[in-house]
Every structure is written in structure tokens, then in C-alpha cells.
C-alpha positions, 0 to 999 in steps of 0.5 A, spaced: 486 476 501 484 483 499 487 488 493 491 494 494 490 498 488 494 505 487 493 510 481 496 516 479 496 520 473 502 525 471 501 530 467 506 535 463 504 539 457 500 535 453 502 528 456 499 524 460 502 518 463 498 514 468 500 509 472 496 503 476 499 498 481 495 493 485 498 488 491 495 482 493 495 482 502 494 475 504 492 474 511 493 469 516 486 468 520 485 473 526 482 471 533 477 476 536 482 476 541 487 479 536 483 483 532 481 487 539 489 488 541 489 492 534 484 496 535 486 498 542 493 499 542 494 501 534 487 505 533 487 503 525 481 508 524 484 512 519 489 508 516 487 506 509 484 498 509 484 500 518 491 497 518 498 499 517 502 493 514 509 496 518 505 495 524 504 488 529 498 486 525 503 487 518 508 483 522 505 479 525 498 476 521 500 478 513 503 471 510 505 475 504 505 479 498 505 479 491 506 486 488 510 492 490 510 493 499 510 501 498 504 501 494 501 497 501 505 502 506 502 508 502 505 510 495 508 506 489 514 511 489 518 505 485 513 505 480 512 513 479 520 515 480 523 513 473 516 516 470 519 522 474 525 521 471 524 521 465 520 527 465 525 531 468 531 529 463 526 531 458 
């Protein structure tokens, strides 16, 4: 298991709304055999954690989440958008 954790802050005037989300990934075990395949034909070099948790390892090897999936593929969009919102309706 390891944790996702995204912060972001939203500034407007003198507001300030900060924002954080963690997601636990947990992992089903890896054989080298699998961690080879992944890294030849993904090439997760420049993904954030070396995986994408929409590809074949995510697919196949994550068990499960708690938290939010969005926060794991890249941005917790769920979290930020009623802040967003609300700033907009403002």
C-alpha cells in the first residue's frame, strides 16, 4: 500500500482555500516477470509513482482504493471543482 497525496491551493483576493486529498493504492504482489512486462512495454518512467493506475498494472495488480480514483490517475478534479464553483457564483 502506498499513498497518494495531492495538494492545491486557490487563491481569490484575499482567500485562500487549500485543499488536500490522499488515496491509499493497495498492490496485489508483483513477480519480476510482471514488473519486466511493465516496464517494457509501458515504460513508466515519467509517470508520477512509475505507474499509471488506468494501465495493465492498474488493471491488473492494484486490489483496491480508498479514496478518490482521480486523485490516483492525476488531479482530484472532484475535490476542486465545488470550490471552483463557489468562487465563480461569488
Amino acid at each position: 500500500m502506498h499513498t497518494v497525496v495531492s495538494g492545491v491551493c486557490i487563491s481569490q483576493g484575499t482567500r485562500q482555500y487549500d485543499i488536500t486529498v490522499s488515496t491509499k493504492v493497495y498492490f496485489d504482489v508483483l513477480q519480476e516477470t510482471e514488473i519486466h512486462y511493465y516496464l517494457d512495454k509501458y515504460q513508466p518512467y515519467d509517470k508520477a509513482g512509475a505507474y499509471a493506475i488506468q494501465e495493465w498494472i492498474g488493471i491488473n495488480k492494484i486490489t483496491r482504493i480508498e479514496g478518490d480514483y482521480y486523485n490516483v490517475v492525476g488531479f482530484p478534479m472532484s475535490k476542486i471543482f465545488p470550490v471552483l464553483s463557489a468562487l465563480l457564483e461569488q
